[in-house]
C-alpha positions in Angstrom: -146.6 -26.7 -82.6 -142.9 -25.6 -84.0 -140.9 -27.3 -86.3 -138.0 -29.4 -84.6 -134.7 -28.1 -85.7 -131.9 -30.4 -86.4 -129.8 -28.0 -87.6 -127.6 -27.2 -90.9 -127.5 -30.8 -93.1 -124.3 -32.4 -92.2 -122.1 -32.4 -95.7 -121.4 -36.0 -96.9 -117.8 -36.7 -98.6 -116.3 -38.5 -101.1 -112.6 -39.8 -100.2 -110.0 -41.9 -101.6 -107.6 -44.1 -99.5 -104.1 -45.2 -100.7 -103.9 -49.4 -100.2 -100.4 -50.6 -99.4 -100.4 -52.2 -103.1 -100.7 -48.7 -104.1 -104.6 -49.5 -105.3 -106.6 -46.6 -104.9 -110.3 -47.2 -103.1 -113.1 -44.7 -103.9 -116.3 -44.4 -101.0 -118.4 -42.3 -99.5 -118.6 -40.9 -95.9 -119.7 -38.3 -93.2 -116.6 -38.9 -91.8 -113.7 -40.0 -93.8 -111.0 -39.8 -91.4 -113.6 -42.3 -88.5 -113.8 -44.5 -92.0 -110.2 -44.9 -92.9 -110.0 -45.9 -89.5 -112.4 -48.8 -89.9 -110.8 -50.3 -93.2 -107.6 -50.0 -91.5 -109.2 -52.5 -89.0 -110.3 -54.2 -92.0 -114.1 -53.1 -91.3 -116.8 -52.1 -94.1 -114.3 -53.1 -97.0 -113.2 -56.4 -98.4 -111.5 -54.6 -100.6 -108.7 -54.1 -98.2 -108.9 -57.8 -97.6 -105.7 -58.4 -99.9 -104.0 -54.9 -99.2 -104.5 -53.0 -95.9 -105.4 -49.3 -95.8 -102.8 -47.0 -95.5 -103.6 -43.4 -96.0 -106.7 -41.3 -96.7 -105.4 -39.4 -100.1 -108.7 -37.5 -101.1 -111.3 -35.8 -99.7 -114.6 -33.5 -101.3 -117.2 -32.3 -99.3 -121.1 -32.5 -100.8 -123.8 -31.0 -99.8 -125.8 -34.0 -99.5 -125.3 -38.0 -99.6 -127.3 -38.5 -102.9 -124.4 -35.2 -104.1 -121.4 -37.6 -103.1 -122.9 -40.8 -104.8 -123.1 -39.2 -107.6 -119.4 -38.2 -107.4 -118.0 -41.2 -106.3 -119.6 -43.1 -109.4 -117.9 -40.5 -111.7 -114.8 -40.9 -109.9 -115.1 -45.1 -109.6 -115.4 -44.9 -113.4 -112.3 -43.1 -113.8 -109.0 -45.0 -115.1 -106.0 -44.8 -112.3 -103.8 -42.3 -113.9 -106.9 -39.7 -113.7 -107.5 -40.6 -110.3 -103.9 -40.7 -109.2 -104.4 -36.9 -111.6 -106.9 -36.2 -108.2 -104.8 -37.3 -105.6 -102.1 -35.3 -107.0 -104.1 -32.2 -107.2 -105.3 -32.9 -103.8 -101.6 -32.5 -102.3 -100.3 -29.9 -103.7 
């Protein structure tokens, strides 16, 4: 009996979104754009309880989910100017 293919492994990304206090929010996602969407209707984040979501700064594709924890943790432990460093990077 054959193997069921599912295809290519979908890539998993780490994103950070701009709150209207100018905070920065790090997560993971297989679809950042579908997830700022969510925290902009104040869904899977209470850390957009105090500041809504504005604008999805960031974005890095991984290979895998367990790839883009790994990343966001690095970038979570970052201090803001390196991560504003990112987002800056990012745009240009």
């Amino acid at each position: 009996m054959p193997e069921p293919f599912f295809g290519p492994p979908r890539p998993w990304f780490v994103y950070l979104v701009r709150a209207e206090n100018g905070a920065l929010y790090c997560g993971i996602s297989d679809n950042p754009v579908r997830r700022l969407k969510a925290h902009q209707r104040g869904q899977g984040a209470r850390f957009f309880a105090s500041s809504r979501a504005v604008a999805l700064v960031y974005v890095e594709a991984w290979g895998s989910k367990g790839e883009a924890l790994r990343h966001e943790r690095m970038i979570k432990a970052l201090r803001k100017p390196a991560k504003e460093a990112l987002v800056a990077a990012y745009q240009d």
